[in-house]
C-alpha positions as CSV (number, residue, x, y, z in Angstrom):
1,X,69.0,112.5,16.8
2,X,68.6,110.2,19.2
3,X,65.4,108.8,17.9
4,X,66.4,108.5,14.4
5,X,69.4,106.5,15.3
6,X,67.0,104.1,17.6
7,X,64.4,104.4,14.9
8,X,67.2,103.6,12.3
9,X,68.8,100.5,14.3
10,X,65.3,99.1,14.8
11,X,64.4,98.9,11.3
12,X,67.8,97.6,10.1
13,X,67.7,94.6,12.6
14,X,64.1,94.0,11.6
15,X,65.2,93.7,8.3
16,X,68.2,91.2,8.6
17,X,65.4,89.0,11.0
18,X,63.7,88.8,7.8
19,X,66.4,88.5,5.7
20,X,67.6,85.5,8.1
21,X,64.0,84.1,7.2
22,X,65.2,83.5,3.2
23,X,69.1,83.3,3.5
24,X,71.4,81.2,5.6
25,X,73.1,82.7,8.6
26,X,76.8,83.0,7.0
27,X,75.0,85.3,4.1
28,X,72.7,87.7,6.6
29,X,76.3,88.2,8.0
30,X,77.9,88.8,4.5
31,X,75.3,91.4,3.5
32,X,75.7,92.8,6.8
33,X,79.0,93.5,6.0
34,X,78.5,94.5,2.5
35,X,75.7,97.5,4.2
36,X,77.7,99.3,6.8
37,X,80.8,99.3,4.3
38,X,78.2,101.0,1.8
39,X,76.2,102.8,4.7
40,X,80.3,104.4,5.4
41,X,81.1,105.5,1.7
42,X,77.6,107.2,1.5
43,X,77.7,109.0,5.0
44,X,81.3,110.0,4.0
45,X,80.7,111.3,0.7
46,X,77.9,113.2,2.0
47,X,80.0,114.9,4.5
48,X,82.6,115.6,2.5
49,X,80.3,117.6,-0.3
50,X,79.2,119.4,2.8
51,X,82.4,120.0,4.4
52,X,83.4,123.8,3.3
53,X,85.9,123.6,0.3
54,X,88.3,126.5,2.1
55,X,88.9,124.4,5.0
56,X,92.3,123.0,5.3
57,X,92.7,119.1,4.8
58,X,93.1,118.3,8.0
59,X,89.7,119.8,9.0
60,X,88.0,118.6,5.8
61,X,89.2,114.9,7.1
62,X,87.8,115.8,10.9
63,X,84.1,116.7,9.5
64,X,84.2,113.7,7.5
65,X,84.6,111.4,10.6
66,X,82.6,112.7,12.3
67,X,79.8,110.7,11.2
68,X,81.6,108.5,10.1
69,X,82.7,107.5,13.3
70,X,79.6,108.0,14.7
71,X,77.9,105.4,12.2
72,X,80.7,102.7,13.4
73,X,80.5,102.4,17.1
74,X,76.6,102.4,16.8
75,X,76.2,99.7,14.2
76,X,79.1,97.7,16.2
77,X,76.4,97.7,19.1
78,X,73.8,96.7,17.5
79,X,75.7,94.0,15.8
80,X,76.4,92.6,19.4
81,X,72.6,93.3,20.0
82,X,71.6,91.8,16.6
83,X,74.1,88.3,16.9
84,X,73.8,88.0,20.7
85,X,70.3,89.0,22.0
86,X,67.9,89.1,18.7
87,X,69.4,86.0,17.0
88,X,71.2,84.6,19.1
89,X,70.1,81.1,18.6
90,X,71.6,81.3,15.1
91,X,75.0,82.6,16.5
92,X,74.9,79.8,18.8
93,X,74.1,77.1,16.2
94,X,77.2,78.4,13.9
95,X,79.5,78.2,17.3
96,X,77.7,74.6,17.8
97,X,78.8,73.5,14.2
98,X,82.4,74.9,14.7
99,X,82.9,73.0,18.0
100,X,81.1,69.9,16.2
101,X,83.9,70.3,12.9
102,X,86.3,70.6,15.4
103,X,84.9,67.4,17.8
104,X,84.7,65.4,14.4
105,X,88.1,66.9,13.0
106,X,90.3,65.9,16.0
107,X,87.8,63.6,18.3
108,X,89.6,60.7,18.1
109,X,93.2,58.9,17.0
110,X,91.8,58.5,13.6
111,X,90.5,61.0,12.9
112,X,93.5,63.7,14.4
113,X,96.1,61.1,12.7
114,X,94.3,62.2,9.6
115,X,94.6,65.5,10.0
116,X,97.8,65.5,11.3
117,X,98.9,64.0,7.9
118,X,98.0,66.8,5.7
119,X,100.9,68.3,7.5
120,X,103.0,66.4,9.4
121,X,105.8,68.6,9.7
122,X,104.0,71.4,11.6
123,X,101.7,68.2,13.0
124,X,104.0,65.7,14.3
125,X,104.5,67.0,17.7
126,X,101.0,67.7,18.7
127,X,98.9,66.4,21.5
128,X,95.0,65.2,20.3
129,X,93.6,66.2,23.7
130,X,95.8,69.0,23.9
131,X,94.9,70.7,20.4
132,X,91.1,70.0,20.5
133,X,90.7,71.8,23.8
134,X,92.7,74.8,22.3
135,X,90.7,74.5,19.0
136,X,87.7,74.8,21.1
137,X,88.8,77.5,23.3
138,X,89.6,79.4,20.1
139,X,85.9,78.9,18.9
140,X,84.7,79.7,22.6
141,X,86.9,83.4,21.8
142,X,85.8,83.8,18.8
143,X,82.1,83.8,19.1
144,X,82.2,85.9,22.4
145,X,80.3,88.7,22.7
146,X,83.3,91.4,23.5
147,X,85.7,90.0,20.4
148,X,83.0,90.1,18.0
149,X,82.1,93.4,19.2
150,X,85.3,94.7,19.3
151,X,86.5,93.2,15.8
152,X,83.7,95.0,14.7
153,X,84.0,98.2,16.1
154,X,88.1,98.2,15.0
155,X,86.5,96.8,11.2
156,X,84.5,99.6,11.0
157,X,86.9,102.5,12.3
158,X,89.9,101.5,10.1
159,X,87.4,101.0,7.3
160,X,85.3,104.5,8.4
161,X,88.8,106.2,8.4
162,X,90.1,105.0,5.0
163,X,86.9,106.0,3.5
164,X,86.6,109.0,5.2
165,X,90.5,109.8,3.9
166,X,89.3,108.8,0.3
167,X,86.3,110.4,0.4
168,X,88.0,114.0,1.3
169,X,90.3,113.8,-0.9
170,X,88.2,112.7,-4.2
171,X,85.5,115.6,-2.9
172,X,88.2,117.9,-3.0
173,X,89.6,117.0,-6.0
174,X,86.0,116.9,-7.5
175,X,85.8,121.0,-6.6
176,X,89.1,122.0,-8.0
């Protein structure tokens, strides 16, 4: 199992590298998206067609996580391994352009007066210095390795656990 999982993970970073080769960054991340959510209905619905009709509900929903579950804490991995080891000169790029909107956005008097009057009432009390180090910081957070693991990981288990909910309870509706 082991081996079909590496096997797996190899060929689906492979592909987004070449994906990445025809599509901007913000899009291989899209369809990334758009895979594992489809890679969990399919996995779910499979286990729940398997999953023994005169088991309760409760165990129906258990054998449907199962894999489910499985599926999200390995693709959270090797999202980390995919955006932080593989490509990681792309993630680092789209963390460059966020600190340079931000640099641009609140760099200097101008500029920060300008953005503080799009809304000055939430705005007037702010610090330039002040906001563009905490804007940066925020960025700095954002694109570390543990949050964007871990917002992956909790993505995928709430969305693994919804679909694995749905999943048992249209497959058992489907039998009746």
């Amino acid at each position: 199992m082991l081996k079909q999982i590496a096997l797996a993970g190899s060929a689906w970073m492979a592909f987004k590298l070449i994906l990445l080769a025809y599509v901007d960054f913000p899009s291989v991340i899209t369809f990334g998206v758009m895979a594992n959510l489809l890679i969990l209905i399919i996995l779910a619905s499979i286990a729940g067609l398997k999953a023994p009709a005169e088991l309760g509900f409760v165990t129906r929903v258990k054998s449907v996580l199962r894999p489910v579950m499985l599926y999200a804490v390995v693709a959270a991995g090797l999202s980390g391994l995919f955006y932080f080891q593989i490509a990681a000169e792309h993630t680092i790029l789209q963390r460059l352009e966020a600190e340079q909107a931000i640099t641009e956005q609140l760099g200097t008097d101008e500029s920060f007066a300008l953005w503080q009057a799009e809304d000055p009432g939430m705005r007037e009390y702010l610090k330039r210095e002040e906001t563009q180090e905490r804007a940066l910081e925020q960025v700095s957070t954002m694109f570390s390795p543990f949050t964007q693991m871990s917002l992956h990981l909790t993505g995928l288990l709430f969305a693994g656990l919804l679909t694995a909910l749905f999943t048992t309870i249209l497959t058992g509706w489907l039998r009746s």
